[in-house]
C-alpha positions in Angstrom: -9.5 -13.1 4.8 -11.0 -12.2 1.5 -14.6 -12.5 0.4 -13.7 -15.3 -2.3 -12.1 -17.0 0.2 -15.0 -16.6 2.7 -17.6 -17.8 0.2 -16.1 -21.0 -0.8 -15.4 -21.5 3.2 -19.1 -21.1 3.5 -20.0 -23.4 0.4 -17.3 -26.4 1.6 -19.1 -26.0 4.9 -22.4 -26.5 3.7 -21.2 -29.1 1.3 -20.0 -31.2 3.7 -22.3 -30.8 6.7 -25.4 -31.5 4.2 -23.6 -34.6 3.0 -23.8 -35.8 6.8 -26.7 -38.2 7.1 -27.3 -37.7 11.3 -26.2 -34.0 11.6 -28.4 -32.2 13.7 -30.1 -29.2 12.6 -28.6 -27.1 15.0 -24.9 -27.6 14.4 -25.5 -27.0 11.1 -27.1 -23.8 11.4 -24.5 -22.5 14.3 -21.6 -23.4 11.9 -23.4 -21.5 9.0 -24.5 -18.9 11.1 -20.6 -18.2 12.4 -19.1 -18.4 8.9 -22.4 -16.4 7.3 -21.4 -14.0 9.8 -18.2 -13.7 9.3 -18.6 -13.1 5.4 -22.0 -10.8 6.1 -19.6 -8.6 8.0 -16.6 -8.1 5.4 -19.8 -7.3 2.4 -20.9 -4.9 4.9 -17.5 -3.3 5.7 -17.1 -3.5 1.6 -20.2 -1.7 1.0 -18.8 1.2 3.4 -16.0 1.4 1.3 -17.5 1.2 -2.1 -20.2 4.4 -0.6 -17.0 6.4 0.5 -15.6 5.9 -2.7 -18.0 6.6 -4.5 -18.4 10.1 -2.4 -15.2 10.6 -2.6 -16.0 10.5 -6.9 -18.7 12.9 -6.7 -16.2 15.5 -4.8 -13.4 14.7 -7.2 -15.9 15.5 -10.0 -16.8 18.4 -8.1 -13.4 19.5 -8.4 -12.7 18.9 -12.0 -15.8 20.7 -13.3 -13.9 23.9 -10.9 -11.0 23.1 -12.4 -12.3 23.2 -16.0 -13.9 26.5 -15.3 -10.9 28.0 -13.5 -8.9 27.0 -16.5 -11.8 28.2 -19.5 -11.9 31.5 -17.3 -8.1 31.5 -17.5 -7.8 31.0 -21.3 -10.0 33.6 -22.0 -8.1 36.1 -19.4 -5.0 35.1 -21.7 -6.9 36.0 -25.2 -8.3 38.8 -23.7 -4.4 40.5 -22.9 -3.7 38.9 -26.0 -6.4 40.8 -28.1 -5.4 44.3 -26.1 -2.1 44.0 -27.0 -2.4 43.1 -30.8 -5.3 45.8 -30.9 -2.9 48.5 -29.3 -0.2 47.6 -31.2 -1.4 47.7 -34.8 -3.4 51.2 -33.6 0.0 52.9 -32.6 1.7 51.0 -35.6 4.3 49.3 -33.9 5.3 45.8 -35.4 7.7 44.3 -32.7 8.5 44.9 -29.2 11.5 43.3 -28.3 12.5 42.3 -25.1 14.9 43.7 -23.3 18.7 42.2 -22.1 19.0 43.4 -18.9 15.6 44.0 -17.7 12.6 42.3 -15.9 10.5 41.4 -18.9 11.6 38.2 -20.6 9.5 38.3 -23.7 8.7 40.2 -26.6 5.8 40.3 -29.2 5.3 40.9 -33.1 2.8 41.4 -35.2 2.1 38.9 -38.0 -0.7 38.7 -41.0 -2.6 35.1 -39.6 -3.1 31.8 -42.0 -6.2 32.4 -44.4 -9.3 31.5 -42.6 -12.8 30.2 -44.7 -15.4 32.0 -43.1 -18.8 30.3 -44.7 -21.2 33.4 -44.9 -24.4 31.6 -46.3 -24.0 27.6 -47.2 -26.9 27.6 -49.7 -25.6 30.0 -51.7 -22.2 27.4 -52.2 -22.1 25.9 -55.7 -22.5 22.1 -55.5 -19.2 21.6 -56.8 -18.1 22.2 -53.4 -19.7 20.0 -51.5 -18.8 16.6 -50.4 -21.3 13.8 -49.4 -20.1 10.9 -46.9 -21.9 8.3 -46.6 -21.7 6.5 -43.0 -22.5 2.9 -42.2 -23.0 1.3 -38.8 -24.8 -1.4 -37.1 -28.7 -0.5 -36.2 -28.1 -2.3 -32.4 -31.7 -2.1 -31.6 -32.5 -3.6 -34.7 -30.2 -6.8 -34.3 -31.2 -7.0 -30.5 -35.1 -7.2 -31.5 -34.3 -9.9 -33.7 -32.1 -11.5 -31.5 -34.9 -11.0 -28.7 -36.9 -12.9 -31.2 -34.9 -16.1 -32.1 -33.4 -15.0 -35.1 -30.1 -16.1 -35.4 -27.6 -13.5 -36.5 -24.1 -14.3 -37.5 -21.6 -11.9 -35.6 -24.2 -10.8 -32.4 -25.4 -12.2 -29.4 -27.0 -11.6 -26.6 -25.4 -11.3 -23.4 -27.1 -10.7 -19.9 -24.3 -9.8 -17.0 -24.9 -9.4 -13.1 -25.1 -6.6 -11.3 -25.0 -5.2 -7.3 -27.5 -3.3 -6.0 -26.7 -1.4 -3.0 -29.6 -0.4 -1.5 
């Protein structure tokens, strides 16, 4: 049975055995104490889960951040042989390597002259022609909460305050 269903179990219980005028104390704390018990156990048994899980997180971000360096070390491997390769090529003047038909290697390479690239040397020397201002607007949040904290009505904000577990 599901915690939801457990709770309002519990609350129907104590509904109606409070709304018994000669109950005696007893019964009703027996009953509440068997379903209490019942829905105490499944939290607990939740809370397991939820602290596996959340271990399980901490090794799957464990692995990711290996991953990312595996794969950064890997990029720069593949520059690297890159970089050799162009570099040897334009030393010994060679423009293309072609692959060959019936052999093992399934590429080739080529030499190329790459896109124009700006290369910004010293920015203050830049005429101002060249610049470009932008101009950014946004909402000061701690501004409209403070105000908000203090009564003021602001159209388009309010304040919200959720709940939260703590798993101690």
């Amino acid at each position: 049975m599901n915690l939801f269903k457990l709770a309002n179990e519990y609350k129907e219980a104590y509904d109606h055995l409070m709304s018994i005028d000669e109950m005696p104390e007893e019964v009703i704390r027996d009953t509440l104490e068997g379903l209490g018990g019942t829905f105490e156990e499944n939290v607990l048994s939740l809370l397991n889960h939820i602290k596996n899980t959340e271990y399980e997180i901490v090794g799957i971000k464990a692995a990711i951040d290996d991953f990312k360096e595996k794969k950064e070390r890997l990029e720069k491997h593949v520059k690297s042989c890159e970089n050799y390769i162009l570099n040897s090529m334009s030393l010994a003047n060679i423009k293309e390597i072609s692959r060959l038909d019936k052999s093992f290697y399934k590429f080739g390479a080529s030499t190329r002259l790459s896109p124009h690239a700006l290369d910004i040397i010293d920015e203050k020397l830049i005429p101002e022609n060249y610049y470009v201002t932008k101009v950014i607007t946004s909402v000061d949040k701690a501004y409209v909460k403070s105000d908000l904290k203090k009564g003021i009505d602001i159209p388009g904000a309010q304040l919200t305050q959720g709940m939260s577990l703590v798993i101690k």
